[in-house]
C-alpha positions as CSV (number, residue, x, y, z in Angstrom):
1,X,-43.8,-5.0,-57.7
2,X,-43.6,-8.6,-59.7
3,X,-44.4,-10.3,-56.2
4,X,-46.2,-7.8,-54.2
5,X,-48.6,-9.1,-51.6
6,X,-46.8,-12.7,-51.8
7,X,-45.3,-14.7,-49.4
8,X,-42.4,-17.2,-50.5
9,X,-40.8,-20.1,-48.4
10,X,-37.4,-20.4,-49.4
11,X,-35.1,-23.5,-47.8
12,X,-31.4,-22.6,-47.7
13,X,-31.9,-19.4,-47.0
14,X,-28.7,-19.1,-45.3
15,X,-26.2,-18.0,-48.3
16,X,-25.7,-18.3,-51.8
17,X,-28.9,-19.0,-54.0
18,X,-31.3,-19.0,-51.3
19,X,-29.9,-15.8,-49.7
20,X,-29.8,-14.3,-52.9
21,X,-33.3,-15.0,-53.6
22,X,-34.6,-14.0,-50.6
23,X,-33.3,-10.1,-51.3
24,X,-34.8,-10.4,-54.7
25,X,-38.0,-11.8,-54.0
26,X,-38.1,-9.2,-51.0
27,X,-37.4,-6.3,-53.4
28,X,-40.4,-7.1,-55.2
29,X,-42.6,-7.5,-52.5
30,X,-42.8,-10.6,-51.2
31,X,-42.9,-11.4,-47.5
32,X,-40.1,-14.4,-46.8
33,X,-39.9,-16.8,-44.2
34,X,-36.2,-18.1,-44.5
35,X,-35.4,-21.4,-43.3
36,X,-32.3,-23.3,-43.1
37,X,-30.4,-25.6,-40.9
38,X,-28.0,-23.5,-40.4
39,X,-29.3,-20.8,-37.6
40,X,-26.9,-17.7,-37.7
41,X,-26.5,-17.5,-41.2
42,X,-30.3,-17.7,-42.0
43,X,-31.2,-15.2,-39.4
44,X,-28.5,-12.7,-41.0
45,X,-30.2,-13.4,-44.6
46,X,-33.8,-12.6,-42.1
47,X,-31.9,-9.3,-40.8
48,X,-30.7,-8.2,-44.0
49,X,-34.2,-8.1,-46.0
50,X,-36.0,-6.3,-43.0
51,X,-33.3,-3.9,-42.7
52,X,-34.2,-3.1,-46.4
53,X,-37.6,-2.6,-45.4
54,X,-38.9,-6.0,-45.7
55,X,-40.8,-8.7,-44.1
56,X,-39.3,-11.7,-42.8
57,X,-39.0,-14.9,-40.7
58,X,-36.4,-17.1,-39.6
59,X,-36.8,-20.7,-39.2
60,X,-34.4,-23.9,-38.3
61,X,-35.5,-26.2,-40.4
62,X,-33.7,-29.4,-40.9
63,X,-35.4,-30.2,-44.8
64,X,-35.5,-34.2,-44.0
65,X,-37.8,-33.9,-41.3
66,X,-41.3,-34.0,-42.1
67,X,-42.4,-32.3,-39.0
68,X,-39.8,-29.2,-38.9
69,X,-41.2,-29.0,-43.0
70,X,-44.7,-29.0,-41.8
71,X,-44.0,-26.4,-39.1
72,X,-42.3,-24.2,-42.0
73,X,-45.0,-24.4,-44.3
74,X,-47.5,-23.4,-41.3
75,X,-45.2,-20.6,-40.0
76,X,-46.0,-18.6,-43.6
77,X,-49.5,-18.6,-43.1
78,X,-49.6,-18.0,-39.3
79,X,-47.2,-14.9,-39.9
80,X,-48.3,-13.8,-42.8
81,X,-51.5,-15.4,-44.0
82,X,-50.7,-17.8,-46.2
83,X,-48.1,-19.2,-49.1
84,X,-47.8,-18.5,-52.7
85,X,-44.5,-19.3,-53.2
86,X,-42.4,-22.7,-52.2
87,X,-38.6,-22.5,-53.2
88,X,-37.1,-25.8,-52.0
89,X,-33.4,-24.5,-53.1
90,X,-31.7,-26.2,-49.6
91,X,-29.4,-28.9,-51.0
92,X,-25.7,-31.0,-50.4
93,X,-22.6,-31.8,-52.2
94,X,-20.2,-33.2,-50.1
95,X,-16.5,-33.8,-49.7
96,X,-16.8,-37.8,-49.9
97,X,-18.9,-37.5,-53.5
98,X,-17.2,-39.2,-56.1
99,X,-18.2,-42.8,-58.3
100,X,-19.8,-45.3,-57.8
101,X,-17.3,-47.5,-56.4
102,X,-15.5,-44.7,-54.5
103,X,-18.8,-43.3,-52.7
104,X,-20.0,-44.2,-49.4
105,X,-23.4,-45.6,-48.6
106,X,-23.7,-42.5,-46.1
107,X,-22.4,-40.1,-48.5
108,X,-25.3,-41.7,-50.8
109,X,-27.8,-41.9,-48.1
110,X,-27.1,-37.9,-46.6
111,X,-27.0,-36.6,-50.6
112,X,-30.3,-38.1,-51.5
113,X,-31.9,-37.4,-48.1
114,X,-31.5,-33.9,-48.1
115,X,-31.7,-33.8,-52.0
116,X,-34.8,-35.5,-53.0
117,X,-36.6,-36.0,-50.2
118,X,-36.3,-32.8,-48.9
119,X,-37.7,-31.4,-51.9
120,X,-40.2,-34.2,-51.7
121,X,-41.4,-33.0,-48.4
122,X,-41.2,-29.2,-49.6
123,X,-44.2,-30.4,-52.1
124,X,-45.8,-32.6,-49.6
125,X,-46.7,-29.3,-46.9
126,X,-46.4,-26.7,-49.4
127,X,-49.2,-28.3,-52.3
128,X,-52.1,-28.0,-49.4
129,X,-50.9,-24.3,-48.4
130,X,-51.1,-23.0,-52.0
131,X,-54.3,-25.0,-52.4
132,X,-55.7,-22.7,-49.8
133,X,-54.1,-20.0,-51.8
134,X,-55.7,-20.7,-55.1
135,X,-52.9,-22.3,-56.9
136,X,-48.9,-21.0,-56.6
137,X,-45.7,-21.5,-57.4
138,X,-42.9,-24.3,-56.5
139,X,-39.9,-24.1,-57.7
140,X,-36.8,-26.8,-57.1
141,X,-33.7,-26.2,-57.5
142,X,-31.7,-29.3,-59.8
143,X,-28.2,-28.4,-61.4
144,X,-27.2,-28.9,-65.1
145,X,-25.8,-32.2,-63.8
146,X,-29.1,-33.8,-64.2
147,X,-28.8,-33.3,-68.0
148,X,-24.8,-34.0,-68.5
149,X,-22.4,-36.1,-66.4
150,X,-20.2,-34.3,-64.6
151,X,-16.4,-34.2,-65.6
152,X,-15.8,-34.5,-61.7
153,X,-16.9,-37.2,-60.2
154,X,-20.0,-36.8,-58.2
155,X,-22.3,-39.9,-58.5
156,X,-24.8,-39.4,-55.7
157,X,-25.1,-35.4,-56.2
158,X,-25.9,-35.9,-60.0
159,X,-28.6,-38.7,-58.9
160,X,-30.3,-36.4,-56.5
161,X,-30.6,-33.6,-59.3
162,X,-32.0,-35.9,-61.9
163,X,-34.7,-37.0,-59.3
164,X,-35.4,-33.7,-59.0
165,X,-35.5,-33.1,-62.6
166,X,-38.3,-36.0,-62.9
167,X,-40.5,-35.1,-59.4
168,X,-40.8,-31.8,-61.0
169,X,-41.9,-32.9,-64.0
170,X,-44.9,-35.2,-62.2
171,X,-46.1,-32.4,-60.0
172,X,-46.5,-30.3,-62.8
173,X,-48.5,-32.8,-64.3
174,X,-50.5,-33.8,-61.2
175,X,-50.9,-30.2,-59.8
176,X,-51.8,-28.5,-63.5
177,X,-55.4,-27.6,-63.0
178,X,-55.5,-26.8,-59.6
179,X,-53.5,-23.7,-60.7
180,X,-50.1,-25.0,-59.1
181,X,-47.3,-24.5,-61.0
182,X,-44.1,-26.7,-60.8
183,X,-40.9,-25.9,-62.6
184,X,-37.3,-26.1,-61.7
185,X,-34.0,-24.3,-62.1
186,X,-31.1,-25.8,-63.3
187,X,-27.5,-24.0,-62.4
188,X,-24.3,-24.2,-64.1
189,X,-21.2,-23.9,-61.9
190,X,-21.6,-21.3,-59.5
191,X,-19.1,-19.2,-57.3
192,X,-21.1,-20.0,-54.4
193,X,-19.0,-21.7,-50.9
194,X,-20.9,-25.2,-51.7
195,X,-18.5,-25.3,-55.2
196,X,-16.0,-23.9,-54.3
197,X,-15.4,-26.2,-51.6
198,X,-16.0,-29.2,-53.7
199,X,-13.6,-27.8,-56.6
200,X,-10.8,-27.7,-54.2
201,X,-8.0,-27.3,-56.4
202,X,-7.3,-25.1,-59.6
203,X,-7.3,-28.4,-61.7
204,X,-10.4,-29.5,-60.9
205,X,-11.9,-25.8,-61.4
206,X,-10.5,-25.6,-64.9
207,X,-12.1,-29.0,-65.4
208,X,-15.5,-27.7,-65.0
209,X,-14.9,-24.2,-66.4
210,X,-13.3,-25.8,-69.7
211,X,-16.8,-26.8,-70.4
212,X,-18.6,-23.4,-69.6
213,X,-18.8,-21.6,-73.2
214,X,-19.1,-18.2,-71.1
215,X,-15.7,-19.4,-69.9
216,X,-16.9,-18.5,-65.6
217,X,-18.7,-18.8,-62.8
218,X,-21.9,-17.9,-62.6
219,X,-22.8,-15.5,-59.6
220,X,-26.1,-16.3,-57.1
221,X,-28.1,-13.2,-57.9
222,X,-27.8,-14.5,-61.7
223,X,-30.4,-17.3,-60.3
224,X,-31.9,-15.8,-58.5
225,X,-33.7,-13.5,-61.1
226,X,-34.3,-17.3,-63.0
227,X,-36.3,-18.1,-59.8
228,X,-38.1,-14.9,-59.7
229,X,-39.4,-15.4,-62.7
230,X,-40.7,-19.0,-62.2
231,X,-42.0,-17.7,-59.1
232,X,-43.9,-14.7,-60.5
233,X,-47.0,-14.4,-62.5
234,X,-44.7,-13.5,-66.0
235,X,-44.2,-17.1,-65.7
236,X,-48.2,-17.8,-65.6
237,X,-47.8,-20.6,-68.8
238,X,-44.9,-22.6,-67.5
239,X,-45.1,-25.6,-65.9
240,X,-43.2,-28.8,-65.8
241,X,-40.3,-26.8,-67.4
242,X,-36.3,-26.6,-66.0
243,X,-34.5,-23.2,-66.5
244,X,-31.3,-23.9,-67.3
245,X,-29.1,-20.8,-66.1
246,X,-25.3,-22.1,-66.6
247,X,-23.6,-20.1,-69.4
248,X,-24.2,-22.2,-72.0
249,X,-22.7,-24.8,-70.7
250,X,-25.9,-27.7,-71.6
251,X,-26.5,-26.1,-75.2
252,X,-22.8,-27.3,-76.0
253,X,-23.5,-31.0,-74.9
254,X,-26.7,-32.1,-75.6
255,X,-28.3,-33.0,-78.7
256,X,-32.2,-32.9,-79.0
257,X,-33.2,-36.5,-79.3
């Protein structure tokens, strides 16, 4: 069991990558407490790795507030004696995200609030809990936008992702020799409902997949297994690094500098 006797917090747990993660993390042992803002959802994802024999807790936990965080952070070690694993994966792309003269200061404002400092505040509880722990594992979730621009538009999303690209980086750095490791993983285009619902129509699909030199989507449970390795002890000599799970899609666009 790759995570037995661990307990992960993982923020949009309700579907796709966090849901996802939260079976596979489960399966090897880990005790989950699944949070996301969306309640039905997150307690189905709950439901579903109990009724496969596993432990876990469902939270409501809106990601930009600092005290429903806190409150997350503190339900892991009140239910199951502590945290070892912090997977800020909640995160927004919305309808209205497009450039930067056709995007909305509250399209901007909602993106990055939920984005960064969501993730932010997913460090800012969850560094003191794995201290307690003896070190850990956080892992953020940032998108292969962060390293190539987007043929859809899709300013404020891509921002948000490269800020999570760099935050990781610091913490890493910061959190090294405590025994903290920071790393993130960085998706291609995914079949998931967030996508889909952004790539509307078949043109727009085509436009990302064109790109994608495995020529489709990738599936949840394909990132989830990048996480599970960040978040288990094979990973024990990574920090500060971004796993880039998206079908080859970065290897065909950028160069090494």
């Amino acid at each position: 069991m790759r995570l037995d006797n661990k307990v992960a917090v993982i923020t949009g747990a309700g579907g796709g990558v966090g849901r996802a993660s939260a079976l596979r993390f489960a399966a090897e042992g880990a005790a989950i407490v699944c949070a996301d803002v969306v309640d039905g959802p997150n307690e189905e994802t709950a439901a579903m790795v109990m009724d496969a024999g596993g432990s876990a807790v469902a939270l409501h936990v809106d990601v930009t507030d600092a005290a429903q965080v806190e409150a997350m952070i503190a339900a892991g070690e009140s239910e199951f004696g502590g945290v070892d694993i912090v997977f800020n994966n909640a995160g927004v792309m919305l309808s209205g995200d497009d450039d930067a003269v056709g995007t909305s200061e509250e399209i901007i404002d909602r993106t990055l609030d939920i984005n960064v400092k969501g993730v932010i505040l997913g460090c800012k509880f969850g560094v003191p809990a794995l201290r307690r722990r003896g070190g850990g594992s956080i892992i953020n979730t940032a998108s292969f936008v962060a390293s190539v621009g987007a043929a859809t538009p899709q300013l404020a999303y891509t921002a948000s992702k490269g800020a999570v690209l760099s935050l990781t980086r610091e913490l890493a750095v910061v959190h090294a020799r405590e025994g903290i490791r920071v790393n993130s993983v960085s998706p291609g285009p995914l079949k998931t409902e967030l996508l889909m619902s952004f790539l509307d129509t078949e043109e727009k699909r085509h436009r990302r997949l064109v790109h994608v030199p495995m020529g489709r989507f990738g599936e949840s449970p394909e990132i989830a297994e990048a996480a599970l390795f960040l978040a288990s002890d094979e990973s024990s000599y990574v920090t500060g690094a971004d796993l880039k799970v998206d079908g080859g899609l970065t290897a065909a666009y950028v160069t090494p500098e």
